[in-house]
C-alpha positions as a Markdown table, in Angstrom:
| # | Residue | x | y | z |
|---|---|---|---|---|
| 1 | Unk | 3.6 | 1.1 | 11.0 |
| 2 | Unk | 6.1 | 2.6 | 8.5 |
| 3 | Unk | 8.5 | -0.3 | 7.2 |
| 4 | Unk | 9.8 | 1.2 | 4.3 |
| 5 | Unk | 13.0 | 1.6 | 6.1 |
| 6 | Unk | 13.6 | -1.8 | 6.0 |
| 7 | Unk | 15.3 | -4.0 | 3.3 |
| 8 | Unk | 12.8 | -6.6 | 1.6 |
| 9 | Unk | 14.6 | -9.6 | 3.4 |
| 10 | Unk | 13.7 | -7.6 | 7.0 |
| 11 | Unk | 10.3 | -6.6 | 5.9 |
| 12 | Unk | 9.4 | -10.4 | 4.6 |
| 13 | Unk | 10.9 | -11.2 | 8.3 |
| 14 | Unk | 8.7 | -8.6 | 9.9 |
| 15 | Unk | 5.9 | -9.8 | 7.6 |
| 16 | Unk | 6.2 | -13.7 | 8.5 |
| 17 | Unk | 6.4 | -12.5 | 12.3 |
| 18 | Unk | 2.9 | -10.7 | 11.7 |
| 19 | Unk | 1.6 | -14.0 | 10.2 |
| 20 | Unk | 2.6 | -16.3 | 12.9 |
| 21 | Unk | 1.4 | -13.6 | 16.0 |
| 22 | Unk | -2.3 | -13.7 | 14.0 |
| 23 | Unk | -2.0 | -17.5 | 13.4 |
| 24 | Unk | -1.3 | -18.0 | 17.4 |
| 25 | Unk | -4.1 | -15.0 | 18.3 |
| 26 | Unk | -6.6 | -17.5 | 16.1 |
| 27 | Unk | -5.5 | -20.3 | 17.6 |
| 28 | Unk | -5.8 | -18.6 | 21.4 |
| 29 | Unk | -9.6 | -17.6 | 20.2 |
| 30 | Unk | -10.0 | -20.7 | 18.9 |
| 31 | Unk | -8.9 | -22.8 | 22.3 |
| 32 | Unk | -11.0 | -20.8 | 24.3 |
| 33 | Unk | -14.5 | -21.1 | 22.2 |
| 34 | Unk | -14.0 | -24.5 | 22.0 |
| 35 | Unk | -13.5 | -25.1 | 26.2 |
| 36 | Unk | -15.9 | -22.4 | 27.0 |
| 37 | Unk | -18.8 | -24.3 | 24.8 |
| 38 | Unk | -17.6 | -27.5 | 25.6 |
| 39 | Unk | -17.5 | -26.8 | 29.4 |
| 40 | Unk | -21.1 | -24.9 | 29.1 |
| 41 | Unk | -22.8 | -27.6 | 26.8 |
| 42 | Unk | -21.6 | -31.1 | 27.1 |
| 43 | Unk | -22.3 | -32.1 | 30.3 |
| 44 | Unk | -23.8 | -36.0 | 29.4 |
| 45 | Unk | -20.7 | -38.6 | 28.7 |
| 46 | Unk | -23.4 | -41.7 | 28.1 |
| 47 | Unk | -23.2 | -41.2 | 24.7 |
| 48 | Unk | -20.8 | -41.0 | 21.7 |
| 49 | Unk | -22.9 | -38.1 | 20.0 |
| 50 | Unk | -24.3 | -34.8 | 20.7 |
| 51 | Unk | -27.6 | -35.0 | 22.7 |
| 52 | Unk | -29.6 | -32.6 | 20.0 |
| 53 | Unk | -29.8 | -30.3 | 23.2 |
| 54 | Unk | -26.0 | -29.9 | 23.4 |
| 55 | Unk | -25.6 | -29.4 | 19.5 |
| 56 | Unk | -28.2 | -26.1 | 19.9 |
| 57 | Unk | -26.2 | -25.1 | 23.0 |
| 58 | Unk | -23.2 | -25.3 | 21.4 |
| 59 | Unk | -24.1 | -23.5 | 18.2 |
| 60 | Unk | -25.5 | -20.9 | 19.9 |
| 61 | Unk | -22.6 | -20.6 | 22.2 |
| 62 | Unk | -19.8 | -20.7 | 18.9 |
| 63 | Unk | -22.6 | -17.9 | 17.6 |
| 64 | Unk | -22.3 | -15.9 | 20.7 |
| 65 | Unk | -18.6 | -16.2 | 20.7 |
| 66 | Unk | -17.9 | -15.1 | 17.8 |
| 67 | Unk | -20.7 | -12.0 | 17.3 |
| 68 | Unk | -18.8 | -10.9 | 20.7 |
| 69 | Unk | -15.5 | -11.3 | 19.2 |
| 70 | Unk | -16.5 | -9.6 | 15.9 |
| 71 | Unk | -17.5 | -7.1 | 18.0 |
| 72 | Unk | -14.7 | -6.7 | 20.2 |
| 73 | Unk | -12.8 | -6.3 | 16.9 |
| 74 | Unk | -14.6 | -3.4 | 15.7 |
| 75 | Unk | -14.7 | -1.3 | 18.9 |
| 76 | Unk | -10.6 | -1.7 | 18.9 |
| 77 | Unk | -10.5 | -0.8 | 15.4 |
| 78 | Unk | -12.7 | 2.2 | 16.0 |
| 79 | Unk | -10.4 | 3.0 | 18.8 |
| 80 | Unk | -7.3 | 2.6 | 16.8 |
| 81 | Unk | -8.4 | 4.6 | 14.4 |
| 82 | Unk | -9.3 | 7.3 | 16.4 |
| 83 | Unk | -5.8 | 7.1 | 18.3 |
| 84 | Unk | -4.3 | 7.4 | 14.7 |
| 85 | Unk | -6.5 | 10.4 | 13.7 |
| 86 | Unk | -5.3 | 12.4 | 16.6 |
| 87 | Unk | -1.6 | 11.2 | 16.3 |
| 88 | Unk | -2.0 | 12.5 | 12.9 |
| 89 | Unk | -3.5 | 16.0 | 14.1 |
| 90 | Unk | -0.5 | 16.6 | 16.7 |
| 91 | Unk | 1.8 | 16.0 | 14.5 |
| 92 | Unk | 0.2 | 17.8 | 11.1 |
C-alpha cells in the first residue's frame, strides 16, 4: 500500500489502525490456542495443577498451533507475493 499521499498526521492514523488490527489478529490467535488446548488437554478438575500428561498435551498442542500458524503465514505471504508480482507485470 502506497501512503505517501497522505499527510504524516493521517499516515500515523493509518499506522496506529494497522497496530491495533495486528494486536486484535494476536489476540484472536491467541484465544483460540488457548481454548482449543485447553478443551483437548485438561480434562481432570481434581486437582489444582497440570497432571504431567496434560502439560505434554498441551505443549505439544501450543507447538502444533503455532508450526500450523507459522505455516499458514508463509503460504499467504507466498501468495501475496505472487499476486503482487503479477499486479506488477500488468501494469509494467
Amino acid at each position: 500500500m502506497d501512503f505517501s499521499g497522505l499527510s504524516s498526521a493521517e499516515q500515523a492514523h493509518v499506522n496506529k489502525l494497522v497496530e491495533k488490527r495486528q494486536f486484535q489478529g494476536f489476540l484472536t490467535m491467541y484465544g483460540k490456542l488457548v481454548e482449543k488446548c485447553f478443551n483437548t488437554c485438561c480434562n481432570d478438575f481434581t486437582s489444582k495443577t497440570l497432571s504431567s500428561k496434560e502439560e505434554t498435551c498441551v505443549s505439544n498442542c501450543a507447538e502444533k498451533f503455532m508450526k500450523h500458524s507459522e505455516r499458514v503465514s508463509a503460504r499467504f505471504a507466498e501468495m501475496n507475493a505472487e499476486v503482487t508480482s503479477g499486479q506488477k507485470n500488468v501494469s509494467g
